[in-house]
Backbone as a ProteinNet text record, in pm:
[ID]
protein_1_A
[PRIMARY]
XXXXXXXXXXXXXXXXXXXXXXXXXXXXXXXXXXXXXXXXXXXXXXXXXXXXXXXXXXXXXXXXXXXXXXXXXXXXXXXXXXXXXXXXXXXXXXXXXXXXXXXXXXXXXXXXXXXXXXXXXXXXXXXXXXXXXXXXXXXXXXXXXXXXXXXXXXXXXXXXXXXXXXXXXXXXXXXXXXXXXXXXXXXXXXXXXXXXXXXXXXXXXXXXXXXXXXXXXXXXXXXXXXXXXXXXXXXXXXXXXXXXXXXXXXXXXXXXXXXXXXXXXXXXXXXXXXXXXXXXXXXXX
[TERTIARY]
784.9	707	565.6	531.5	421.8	264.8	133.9	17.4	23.2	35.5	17.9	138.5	273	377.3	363.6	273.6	306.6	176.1	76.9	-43.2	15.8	92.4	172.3	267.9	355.3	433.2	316.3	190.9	116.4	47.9	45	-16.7	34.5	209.7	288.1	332.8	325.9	321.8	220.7	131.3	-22.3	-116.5	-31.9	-38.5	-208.2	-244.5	-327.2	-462.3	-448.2	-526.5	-628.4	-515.2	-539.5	-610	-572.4	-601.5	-782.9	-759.5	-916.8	-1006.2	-953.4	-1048.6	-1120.8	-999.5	-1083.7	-1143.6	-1101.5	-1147.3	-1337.4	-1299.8	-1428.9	-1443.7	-1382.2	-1368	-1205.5	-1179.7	-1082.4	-991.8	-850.6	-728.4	-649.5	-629.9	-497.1	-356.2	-396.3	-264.6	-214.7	-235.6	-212.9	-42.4	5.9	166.3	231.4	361.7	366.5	458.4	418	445	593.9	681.4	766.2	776.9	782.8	764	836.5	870.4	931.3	817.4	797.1	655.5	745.6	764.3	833.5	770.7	832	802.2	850.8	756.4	798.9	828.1	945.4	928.1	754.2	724.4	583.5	599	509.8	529.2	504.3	637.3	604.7	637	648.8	657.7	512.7	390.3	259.4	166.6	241	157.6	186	81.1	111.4	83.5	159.1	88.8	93.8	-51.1	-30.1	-80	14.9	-38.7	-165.2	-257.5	-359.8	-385.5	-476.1	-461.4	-517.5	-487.7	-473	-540.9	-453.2	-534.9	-452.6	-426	-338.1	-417.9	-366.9	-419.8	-335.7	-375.9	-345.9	-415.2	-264	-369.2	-314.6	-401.3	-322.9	-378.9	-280	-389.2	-307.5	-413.8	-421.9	-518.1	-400.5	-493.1	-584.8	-568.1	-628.2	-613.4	-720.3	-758.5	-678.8	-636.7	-547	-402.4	-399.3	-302.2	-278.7	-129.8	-92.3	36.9	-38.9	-139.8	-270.1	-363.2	-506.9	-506.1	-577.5	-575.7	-620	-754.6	-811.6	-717.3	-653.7	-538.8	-425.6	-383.4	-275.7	-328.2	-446	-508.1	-516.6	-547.1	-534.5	-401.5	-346.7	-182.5	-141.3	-143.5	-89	-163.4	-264.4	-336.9	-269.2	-255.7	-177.8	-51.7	25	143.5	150.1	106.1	57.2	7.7	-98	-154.5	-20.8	28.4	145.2	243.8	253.9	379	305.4	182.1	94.5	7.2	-43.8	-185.3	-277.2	-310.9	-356.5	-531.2	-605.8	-686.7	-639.7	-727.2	-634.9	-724.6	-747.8	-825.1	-732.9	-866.1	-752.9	-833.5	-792.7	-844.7	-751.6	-843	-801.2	-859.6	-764.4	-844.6	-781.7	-904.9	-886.2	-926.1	-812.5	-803	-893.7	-881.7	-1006.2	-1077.4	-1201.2	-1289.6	-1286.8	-1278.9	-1279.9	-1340.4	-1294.9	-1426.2	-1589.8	-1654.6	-1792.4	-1808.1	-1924.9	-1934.2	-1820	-1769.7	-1614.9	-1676.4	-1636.8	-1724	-1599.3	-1583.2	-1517	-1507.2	-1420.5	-1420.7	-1374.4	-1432.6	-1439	-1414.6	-1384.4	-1378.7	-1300.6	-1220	-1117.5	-1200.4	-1318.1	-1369.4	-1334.4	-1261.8	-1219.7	-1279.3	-1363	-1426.9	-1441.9	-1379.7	-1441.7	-1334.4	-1231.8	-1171.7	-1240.5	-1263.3	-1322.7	-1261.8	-1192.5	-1166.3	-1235.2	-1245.7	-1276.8	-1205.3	-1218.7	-1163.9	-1225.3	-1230.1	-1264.8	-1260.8	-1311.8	-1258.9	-1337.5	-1272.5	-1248.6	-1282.1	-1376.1	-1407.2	-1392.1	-1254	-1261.8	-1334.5	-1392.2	-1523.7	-1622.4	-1642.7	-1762.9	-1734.2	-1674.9	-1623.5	-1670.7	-1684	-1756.4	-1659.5	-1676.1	-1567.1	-1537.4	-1583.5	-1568.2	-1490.6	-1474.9	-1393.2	-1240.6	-1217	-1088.5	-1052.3	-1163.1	-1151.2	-1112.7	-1124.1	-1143.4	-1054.7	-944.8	-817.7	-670	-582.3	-477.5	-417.7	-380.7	-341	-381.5	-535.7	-611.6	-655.4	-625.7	-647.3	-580.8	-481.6	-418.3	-513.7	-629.9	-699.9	-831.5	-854.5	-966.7	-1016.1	-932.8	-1010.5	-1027.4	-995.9	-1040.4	-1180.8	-1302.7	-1350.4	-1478	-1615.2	-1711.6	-1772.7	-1794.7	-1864.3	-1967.2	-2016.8	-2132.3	-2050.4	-1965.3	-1932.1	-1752.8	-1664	-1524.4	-1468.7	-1524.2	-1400	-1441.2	-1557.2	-1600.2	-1529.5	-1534.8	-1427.8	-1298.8	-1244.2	-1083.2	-1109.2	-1165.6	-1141.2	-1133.7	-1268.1	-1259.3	-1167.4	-1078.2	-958.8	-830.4	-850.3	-724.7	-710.9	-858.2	-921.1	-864.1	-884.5	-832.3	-702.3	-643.3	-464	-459.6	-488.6	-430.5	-463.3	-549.1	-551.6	-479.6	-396	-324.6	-196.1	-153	1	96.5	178.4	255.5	371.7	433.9	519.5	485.5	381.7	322.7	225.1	178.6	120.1	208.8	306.2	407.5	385	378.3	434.5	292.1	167	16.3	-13	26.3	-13.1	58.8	151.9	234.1	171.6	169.5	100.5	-47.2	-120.9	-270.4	-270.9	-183.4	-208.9	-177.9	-53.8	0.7	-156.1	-229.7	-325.1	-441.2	-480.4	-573.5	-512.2	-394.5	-332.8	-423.3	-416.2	-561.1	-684.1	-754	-854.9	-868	-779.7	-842.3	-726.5	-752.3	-677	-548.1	-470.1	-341.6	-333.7	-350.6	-423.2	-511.1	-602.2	-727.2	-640.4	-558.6	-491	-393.4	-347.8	-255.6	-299.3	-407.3	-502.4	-541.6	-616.5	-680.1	-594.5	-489.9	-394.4	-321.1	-253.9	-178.9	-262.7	-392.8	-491.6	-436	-449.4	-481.1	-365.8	-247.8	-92.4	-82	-115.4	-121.5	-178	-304.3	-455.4	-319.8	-327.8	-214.7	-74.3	-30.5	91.3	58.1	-26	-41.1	-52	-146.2	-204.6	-62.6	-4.9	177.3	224	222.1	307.6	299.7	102.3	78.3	66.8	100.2	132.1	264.4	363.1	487.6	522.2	431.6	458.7	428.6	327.6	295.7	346.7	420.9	515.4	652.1	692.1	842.6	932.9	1009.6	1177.5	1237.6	1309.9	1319.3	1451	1519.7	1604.3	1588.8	1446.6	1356.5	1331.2	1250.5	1197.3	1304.3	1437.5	1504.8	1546.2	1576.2	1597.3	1460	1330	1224.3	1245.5	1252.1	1273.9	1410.2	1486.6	1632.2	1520.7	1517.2	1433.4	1334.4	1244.6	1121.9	1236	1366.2	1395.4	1508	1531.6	1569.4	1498.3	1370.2	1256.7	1259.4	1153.4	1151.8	1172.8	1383.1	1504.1	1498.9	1493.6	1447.3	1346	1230.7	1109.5	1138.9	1156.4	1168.3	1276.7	1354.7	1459.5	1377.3	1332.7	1296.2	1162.8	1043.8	992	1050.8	1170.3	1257	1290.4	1376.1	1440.3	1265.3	1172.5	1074.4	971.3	1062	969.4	1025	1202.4	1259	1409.5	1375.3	1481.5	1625.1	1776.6	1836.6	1966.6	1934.7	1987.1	2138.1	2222.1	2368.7	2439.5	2557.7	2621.8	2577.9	2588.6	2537.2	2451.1	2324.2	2184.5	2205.7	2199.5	2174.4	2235.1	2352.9	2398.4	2330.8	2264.7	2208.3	2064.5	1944.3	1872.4	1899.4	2008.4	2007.4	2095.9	2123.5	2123.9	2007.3	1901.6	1740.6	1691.4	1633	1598.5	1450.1	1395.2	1271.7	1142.5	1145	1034.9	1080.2	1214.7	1226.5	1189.1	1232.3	1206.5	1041.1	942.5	862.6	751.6	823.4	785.6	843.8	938	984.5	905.1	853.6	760.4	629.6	622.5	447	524.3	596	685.4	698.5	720	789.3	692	528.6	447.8	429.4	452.5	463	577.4	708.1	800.3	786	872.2	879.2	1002	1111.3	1239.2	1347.9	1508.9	1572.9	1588	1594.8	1580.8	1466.8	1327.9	1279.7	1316.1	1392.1	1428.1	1572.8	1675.3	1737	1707	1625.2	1551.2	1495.8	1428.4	1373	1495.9	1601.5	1720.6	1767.3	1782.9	1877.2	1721	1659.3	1529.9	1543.8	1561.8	1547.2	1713.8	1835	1917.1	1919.9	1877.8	1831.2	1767.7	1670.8	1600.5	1684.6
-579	-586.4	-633.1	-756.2	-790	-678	-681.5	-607.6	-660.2	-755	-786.6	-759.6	-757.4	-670.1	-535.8	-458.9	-337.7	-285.8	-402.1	-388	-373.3	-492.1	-466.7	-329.8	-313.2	-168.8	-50	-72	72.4	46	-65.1	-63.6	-103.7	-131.4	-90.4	68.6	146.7	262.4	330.7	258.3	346.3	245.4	215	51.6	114.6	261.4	290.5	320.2	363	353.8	215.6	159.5	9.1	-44	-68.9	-94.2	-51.9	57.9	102.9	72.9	77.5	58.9	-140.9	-202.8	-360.1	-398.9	-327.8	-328.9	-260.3	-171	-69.4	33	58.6	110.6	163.6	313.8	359.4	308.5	256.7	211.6	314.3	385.5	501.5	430.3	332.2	278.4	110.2	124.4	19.2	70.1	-93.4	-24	-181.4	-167.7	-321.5	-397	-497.8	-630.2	-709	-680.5	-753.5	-875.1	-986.3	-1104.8	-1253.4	-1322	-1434.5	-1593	-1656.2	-1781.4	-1871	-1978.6	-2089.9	-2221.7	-2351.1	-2449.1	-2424.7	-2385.8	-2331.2	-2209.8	-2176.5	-2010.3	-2007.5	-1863	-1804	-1689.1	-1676.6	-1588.8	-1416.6	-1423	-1316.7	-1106	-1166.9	-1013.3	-965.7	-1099.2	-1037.3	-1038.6	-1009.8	-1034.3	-923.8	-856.2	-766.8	-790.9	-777.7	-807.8	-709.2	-661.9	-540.5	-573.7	-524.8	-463.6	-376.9	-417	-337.2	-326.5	-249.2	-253.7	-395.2	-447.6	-587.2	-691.5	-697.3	-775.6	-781	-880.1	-903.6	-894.1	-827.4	-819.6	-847.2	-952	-1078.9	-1009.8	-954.9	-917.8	-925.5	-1004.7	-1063.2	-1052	-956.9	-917.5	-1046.9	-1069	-1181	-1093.3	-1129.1	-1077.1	-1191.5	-1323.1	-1463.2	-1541.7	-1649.2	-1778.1	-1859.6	-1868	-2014.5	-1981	-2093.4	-2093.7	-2234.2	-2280.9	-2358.6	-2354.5	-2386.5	-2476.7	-2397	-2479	-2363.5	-2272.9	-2123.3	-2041.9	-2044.7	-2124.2	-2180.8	-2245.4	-2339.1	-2407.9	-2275.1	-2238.2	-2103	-2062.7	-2000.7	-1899.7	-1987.2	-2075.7	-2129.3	-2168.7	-2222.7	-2243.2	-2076	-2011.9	-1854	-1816.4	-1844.1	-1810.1	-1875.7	-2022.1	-2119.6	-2050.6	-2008.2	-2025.6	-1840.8	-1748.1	-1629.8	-1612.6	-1716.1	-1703.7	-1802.2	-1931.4	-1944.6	-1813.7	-1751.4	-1670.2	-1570.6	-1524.8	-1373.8	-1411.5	-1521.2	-1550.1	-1424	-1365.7	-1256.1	-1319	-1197	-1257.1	-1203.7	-1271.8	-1222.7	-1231.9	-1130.1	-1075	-1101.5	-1167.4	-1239.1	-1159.3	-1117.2	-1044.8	-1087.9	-1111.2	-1163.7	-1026.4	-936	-871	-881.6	-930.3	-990.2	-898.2	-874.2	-757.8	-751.2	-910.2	-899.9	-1014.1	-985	-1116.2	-1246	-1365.4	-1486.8	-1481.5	-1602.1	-1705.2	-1654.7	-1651.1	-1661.6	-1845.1	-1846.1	-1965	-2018.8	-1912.2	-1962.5	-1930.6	-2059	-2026.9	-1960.2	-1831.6	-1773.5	-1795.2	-1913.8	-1970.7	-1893.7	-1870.8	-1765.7	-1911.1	-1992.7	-2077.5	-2227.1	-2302.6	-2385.6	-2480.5	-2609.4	-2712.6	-2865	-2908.9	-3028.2	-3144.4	-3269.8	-3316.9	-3177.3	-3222.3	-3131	-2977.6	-2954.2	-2815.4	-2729.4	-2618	-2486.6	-2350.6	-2274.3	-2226.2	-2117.7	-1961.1	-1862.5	-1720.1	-1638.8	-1543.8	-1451.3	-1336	-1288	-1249.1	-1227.5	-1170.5	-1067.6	-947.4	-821.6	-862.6	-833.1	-812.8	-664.9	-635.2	-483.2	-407.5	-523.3	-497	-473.7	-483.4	-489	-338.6	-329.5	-175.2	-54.7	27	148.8	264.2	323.4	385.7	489.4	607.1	724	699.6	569.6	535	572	540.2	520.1	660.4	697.5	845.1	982.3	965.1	1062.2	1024.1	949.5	862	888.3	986.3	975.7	825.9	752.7	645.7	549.1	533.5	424.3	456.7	565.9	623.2	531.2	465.8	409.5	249.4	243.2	73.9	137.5	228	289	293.2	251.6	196.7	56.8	2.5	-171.3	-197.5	-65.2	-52.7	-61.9	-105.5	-98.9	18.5	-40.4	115.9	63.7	122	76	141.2	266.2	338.8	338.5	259.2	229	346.7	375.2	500.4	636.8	628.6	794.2	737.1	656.1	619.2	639.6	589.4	612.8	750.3	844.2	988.1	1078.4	1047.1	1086.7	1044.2	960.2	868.2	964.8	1014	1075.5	1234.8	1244.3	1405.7	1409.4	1334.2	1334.9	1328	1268.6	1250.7	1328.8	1451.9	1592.7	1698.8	1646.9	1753.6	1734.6	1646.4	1582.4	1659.5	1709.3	1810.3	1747.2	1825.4	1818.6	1721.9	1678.3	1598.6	1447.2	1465.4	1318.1	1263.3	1391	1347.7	1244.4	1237.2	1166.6	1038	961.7	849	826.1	899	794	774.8	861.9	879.5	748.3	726.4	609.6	465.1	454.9	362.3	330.8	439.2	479.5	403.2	441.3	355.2	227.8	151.6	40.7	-50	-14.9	-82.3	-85.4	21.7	40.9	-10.2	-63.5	-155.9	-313.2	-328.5	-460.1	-503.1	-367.8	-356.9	-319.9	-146.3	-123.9	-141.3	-90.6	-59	37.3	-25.1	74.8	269.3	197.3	376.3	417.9	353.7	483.7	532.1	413	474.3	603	559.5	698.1	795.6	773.2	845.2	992.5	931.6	991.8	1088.3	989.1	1029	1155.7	1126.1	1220	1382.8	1369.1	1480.9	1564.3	1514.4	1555.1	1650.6	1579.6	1622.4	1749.6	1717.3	1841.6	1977.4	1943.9	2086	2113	2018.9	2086.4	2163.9	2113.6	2165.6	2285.1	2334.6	2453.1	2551.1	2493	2622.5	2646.7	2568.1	2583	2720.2	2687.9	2745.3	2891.8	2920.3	3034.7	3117.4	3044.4	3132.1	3129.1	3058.8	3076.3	3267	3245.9	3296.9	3491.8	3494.3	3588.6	3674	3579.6	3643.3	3625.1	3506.9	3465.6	3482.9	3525.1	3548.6	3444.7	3491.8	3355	3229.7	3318.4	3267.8	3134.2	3205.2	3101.7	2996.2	3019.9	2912.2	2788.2	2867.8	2743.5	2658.2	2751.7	2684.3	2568.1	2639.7	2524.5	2420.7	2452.4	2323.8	2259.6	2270.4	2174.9	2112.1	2170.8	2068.7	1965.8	1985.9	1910.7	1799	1849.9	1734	1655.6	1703.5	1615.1	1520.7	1592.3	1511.2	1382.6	1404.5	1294.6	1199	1275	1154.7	1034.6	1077.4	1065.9	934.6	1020.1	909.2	808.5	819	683.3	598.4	644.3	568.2	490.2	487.2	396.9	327.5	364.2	301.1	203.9	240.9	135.2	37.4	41	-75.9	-115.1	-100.6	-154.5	-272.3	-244.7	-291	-372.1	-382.5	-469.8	-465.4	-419.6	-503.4	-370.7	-397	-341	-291.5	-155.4	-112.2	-98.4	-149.2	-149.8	1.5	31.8	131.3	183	102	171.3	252.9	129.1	154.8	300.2	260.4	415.6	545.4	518.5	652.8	697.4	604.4	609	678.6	638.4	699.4	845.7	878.4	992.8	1085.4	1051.3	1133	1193.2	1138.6	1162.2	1333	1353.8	1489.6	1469.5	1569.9	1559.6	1529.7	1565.7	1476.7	1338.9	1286.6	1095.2	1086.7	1119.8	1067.6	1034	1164.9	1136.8	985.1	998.6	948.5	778.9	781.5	625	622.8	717.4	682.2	633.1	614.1	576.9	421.9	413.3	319	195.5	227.8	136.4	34.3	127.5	29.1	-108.1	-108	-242.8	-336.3	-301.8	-352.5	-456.4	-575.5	-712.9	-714.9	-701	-721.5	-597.7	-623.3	-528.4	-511.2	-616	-581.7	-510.9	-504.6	-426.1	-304.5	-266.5	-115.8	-135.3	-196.1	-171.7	-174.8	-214.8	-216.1	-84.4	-18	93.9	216.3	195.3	243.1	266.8	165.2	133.8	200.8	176.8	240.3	376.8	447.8	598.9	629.1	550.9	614.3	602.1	524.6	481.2	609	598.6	749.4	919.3
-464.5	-341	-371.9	-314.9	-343	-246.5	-304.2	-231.7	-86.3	-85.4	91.9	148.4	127.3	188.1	194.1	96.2	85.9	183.5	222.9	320.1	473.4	482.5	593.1	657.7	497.1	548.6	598	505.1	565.7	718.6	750.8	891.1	1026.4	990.9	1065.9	1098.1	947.3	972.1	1058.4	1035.5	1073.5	1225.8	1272.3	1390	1410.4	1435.1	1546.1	1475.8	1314.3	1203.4	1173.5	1129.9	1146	1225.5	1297	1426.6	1449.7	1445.5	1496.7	1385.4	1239.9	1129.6	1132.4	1179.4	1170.9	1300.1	1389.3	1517.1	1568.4	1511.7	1478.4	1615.6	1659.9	1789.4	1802.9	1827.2	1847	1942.4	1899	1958.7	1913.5	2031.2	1986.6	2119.9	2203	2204.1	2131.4	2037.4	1943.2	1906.2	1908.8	1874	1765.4	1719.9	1636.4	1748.9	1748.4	1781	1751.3	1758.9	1683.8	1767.8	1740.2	1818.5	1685.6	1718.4	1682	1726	1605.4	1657.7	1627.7	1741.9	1725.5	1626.4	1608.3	1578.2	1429.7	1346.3	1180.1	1126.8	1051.7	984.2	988.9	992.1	917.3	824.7	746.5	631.4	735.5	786.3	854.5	789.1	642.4	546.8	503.8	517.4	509.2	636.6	766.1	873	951.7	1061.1	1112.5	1268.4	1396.2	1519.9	1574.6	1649.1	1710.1	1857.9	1928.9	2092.4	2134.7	2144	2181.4	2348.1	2411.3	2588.3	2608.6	2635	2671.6	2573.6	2474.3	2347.2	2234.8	2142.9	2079	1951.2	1826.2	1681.1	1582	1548.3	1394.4	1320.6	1205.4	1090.4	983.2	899	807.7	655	542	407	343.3	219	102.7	-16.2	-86.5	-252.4	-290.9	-252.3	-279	-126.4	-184.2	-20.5	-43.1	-143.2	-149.1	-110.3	-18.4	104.2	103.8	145.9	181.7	283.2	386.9	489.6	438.8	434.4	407.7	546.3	496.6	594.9	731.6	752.7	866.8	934.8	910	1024.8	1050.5	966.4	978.5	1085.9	1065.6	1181.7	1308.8	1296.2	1478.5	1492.8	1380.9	1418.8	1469.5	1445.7	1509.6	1639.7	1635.9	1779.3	1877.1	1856.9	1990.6	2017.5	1881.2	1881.8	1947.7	1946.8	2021.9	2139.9	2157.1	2298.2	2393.6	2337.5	2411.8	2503.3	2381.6	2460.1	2524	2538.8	2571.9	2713.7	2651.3	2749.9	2757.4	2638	2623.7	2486.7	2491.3	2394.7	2287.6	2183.1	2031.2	1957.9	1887.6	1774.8	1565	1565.3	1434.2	1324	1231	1101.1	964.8	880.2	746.6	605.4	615.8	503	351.4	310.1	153.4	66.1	-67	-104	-269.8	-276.5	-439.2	-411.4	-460.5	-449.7	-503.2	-438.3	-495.8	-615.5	-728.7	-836.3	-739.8	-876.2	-828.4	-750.9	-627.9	-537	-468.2	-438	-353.6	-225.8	-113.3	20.6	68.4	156.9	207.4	379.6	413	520.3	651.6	813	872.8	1043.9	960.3	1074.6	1074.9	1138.1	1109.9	1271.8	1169.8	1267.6	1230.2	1326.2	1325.3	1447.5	1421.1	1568	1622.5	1777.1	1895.4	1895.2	1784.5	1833.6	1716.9	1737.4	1618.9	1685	1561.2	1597.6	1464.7	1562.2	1486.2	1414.9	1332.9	1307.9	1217.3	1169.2	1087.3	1000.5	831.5	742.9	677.7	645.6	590.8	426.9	378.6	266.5	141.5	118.4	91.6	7.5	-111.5	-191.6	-178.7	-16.9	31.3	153.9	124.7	225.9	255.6	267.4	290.6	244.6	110.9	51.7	171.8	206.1	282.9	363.2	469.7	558.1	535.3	381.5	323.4	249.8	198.7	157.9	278	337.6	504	541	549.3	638.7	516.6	532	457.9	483.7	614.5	581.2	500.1	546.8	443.9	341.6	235.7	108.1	-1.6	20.4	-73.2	-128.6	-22.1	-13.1	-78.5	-122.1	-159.1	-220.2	-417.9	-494.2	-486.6	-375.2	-372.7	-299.2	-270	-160.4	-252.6	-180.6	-267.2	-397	-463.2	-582	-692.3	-732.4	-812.1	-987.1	-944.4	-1017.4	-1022.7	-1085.4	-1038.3	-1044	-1205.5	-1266.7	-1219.9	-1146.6	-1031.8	-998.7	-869.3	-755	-748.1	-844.8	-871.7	-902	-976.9	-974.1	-839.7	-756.2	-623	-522.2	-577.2	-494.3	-543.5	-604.7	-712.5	-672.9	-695.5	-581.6	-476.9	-404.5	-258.9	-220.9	-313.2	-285.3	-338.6	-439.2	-452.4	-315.1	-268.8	-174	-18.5	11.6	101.1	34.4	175.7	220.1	97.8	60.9	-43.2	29.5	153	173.8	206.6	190.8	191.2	26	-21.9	-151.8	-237.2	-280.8	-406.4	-355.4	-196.3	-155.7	-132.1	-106.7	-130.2	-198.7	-316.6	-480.2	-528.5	-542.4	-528.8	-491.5	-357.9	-322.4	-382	-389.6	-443.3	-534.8	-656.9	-828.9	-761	-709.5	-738.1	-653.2	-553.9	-531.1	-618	-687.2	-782.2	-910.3	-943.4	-1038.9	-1025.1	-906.7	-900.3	-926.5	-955.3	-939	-1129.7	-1166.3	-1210	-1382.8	-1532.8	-1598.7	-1577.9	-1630.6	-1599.3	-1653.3	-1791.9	-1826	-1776.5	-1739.6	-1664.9	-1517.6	-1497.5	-1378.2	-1401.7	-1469.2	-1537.3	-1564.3	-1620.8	-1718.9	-1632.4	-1498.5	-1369	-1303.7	-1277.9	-1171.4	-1250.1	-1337.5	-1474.3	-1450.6	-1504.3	-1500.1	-1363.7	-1263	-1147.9	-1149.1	-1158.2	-1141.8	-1217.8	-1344.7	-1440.9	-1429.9	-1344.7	-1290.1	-1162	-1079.7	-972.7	-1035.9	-1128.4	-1163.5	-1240.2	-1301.4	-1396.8	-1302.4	-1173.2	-1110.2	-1017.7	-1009.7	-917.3	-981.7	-1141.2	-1214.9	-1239.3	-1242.8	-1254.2	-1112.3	-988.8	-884.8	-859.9	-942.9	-973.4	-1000.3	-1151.2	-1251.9	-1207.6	-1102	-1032.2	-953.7	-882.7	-726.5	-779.7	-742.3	-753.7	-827.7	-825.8	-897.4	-948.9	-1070.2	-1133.9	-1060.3	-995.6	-898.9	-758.5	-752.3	-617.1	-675.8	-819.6	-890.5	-946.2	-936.2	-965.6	-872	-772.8	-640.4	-600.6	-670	-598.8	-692.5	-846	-892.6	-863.7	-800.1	-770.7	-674.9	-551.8	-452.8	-487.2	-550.5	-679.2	-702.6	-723.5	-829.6	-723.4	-635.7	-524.4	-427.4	-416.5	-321.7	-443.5	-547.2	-638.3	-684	-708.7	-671	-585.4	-487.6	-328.3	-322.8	-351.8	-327.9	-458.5	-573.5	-686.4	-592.1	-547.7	-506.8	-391.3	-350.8	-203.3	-287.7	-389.3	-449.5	-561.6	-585.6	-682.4	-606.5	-445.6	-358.4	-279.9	-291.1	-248.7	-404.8	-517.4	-556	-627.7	-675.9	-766.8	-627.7	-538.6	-455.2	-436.1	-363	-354.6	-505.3	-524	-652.9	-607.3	-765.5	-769.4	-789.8	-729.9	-758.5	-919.7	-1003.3	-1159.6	-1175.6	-1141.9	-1153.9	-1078.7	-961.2	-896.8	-946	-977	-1042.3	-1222.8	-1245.7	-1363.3	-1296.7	-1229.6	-1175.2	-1115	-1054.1	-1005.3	-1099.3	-1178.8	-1322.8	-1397.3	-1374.1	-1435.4	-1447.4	-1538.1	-1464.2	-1413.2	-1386.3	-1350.8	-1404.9	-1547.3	-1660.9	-1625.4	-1633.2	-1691	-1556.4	-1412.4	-1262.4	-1299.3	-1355.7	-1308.5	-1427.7	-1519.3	-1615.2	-1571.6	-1504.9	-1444	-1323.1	-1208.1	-1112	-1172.9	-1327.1	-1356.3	-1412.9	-1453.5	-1508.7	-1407.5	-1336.6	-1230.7	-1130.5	-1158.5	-1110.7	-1178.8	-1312.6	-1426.3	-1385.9	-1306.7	-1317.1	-1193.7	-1236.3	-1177.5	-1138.8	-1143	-1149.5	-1207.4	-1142.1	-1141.5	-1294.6	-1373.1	-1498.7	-1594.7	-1538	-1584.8	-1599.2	-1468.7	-1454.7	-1549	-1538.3	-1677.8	-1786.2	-1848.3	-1969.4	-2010.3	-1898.5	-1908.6	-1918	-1844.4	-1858.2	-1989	-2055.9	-2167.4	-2300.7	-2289	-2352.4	-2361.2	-2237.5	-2245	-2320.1	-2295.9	-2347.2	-2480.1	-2571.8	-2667.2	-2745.6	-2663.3	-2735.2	-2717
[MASK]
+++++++++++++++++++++++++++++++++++++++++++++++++++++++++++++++++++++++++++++++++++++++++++++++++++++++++++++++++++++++++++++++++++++++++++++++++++++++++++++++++++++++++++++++++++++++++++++++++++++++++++++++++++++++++++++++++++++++++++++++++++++++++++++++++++++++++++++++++++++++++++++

């Protein structure tokens, strides 16, 4: 799964988040768009359209400008091809997720003779961290957000997804590294994130170790190791595609060290063969 697909899945999830964060003004009836643009396919796995009260929102992430068709014609090619079917106004947003080459003009407008057309772009380097810190949805865009200081940042990014509800922590935490994979080193990502897991997991253990019967505790770890199951599995078909009868029964064989030790694993991976490789690796050992 490429960063701008996986930009898209979070702000279809989050239509109303979104929505209000590029907008700057609360849209809580923002909803997704599913809509079909005639004339040519469009790269419609990195684009998001949302329904706003009477207003249409183009929004569209890029890790890079280079585009072909360049992005400026795209963007008015989608406006015509939107306002055709709507007759509605339309709010176009481009948020770009790493900064160009130094002297790269970052173009905000598509002028030809007498037509110009406009739109805007989202600079996430230039961002206002807290926005993203304060927002479980937008936590995962957070180390891409301005800092003077990266590796505070990613710590206080890491802070914060420990303290987010335990049925949603694994799948921001998740998302969290693979965007801060752009930005930052892979071990410090590990490095950070790892820590965090560990201070949370000791202090689990010693209010385990206090109350509970050893009976509960196994019962909580079966669940631990079913959720886990669970979530690698939908981060595996999101990121090297749909897994074969094998594979899968090889994954859900795992116990709960290799699950979690393949959820840090799996952000490196390109292809279904990475994950066999990693397979055939652990049986190896």
């Amino acid at each position: 799964m490429s960063f701008d697909n996986l930009c898209k899945l979070l702000s279809e999830k989050h239509p109303a988040t979104f929505a209000s964060w590029v907008i700057g003004t609360p849209q809580p009836s923002a909803t997704i768009l599913k809509t079909e643009l005639s004339i040519e396919p469009i790269r419609a796995d990195y684009l998001t359209f949302l329904q706003l009260e009477n207003r249409i929102l183009h929004l569209e992430f890029q890790t890079r400008l280079e585009s072909n068709p360049p992005l400026p014609l795209r963007m008015l090619d989608y406006w015509v091809r939107l306002y055709r079917l709507y007759r509605l106004p339309i709010t176009q947003v481009i948020v770009l997720l790493l900064p160009p080459a130094p002297d790269t003009v970052i173009e905000t407008v598509f002028h030809v003779e007498n037509t110009r057309h406009e739109y805007r772009v989202i600079q996430m380097w230039e961002e206002d961290p807290q926005i993203f810190l304060e927002n479980p949805a937008l936590l995962p865009l957070a180390p891409l957000t301005a800092t003077t200081q990266p590796q505070a940042l990613l710590q206080q990014v890491a802070a914060r997804v420990n303290q987010i509800e335990r049925e949603q922590k694994a799948t921001i935490s998740a998302y969290t590294q693979i965007f801060a994979g752009l930005k930052y080193d892979k071990g410090l990502i590990r490095q950070i994130f790892r820590e965090d897991m560990m201070r949370e997991s000791a202090i689990y253990q010693e209010i385990l170790a206090e109350g509970e019967q050893r009976g509960e505790q196994r019962g909580e770890q079966r669940g631990r190791l079913a959720e886990g199951r669970s979530l690698i599995l939908r981060l595996l078909t999101r990121r090297v595609g749909q897994l074969s009868l094998t594979l899968l029964g090889r994954v859900e064989t795992l116990g709960l060290e290799d699950l979690e030790n393949l959820g840090e694993a799996l952000l490196d991976f390109q292809s279904i063969t990475d994950l066999e490789a990693w397979l055939n690796k652990l049986r190896v050992e």
